[in-house]
C-alpha positions in Angstrom: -6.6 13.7 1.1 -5.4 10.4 1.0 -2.2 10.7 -1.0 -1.4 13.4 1.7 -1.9 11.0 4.8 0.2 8.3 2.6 2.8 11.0 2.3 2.4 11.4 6.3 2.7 8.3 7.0 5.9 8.0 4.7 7.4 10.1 6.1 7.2 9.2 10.0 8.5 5.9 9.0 11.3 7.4 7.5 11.7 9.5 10.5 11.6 6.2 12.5 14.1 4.1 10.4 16.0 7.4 11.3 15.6 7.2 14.9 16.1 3.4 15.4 19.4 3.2 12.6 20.7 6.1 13.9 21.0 8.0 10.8 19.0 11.2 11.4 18.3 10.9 15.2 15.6 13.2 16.3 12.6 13.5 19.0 12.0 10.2 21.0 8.6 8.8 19.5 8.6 11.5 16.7 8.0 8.9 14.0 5.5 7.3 15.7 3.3 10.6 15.9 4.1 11.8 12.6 3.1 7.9 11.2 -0.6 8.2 13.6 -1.3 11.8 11.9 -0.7 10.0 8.6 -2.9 7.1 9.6 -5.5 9.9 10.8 -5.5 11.9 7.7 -5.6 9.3 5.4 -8.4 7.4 7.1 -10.3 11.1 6.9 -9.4 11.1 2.9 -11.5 7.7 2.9 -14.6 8.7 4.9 
């Protein structure tokens, strides 16, 4: 569960390098959510 909510959280960050560099724009915020679904997942994994 917690290599999943690292893989999450990966991913929205790459989303948001994507957003604010411009080179895969998408949703406003959208890497912000995806990286707090990570954060929520993989602090589930833990507990």
């Amino acid at each position: 569960m917690q290599i999943l909510g690292a893989i999450i959280f990966v991913a929205g960050a790459v989303i948001w390098c994507g957003n604010v560099f411009g080179f895969m724009p998408t949703v406003p915020l959208l890497g912000w959510i995806v990286m707090a679904i990570g954060g929520a997942v993989f602090k589930k994994g833990r507990a």
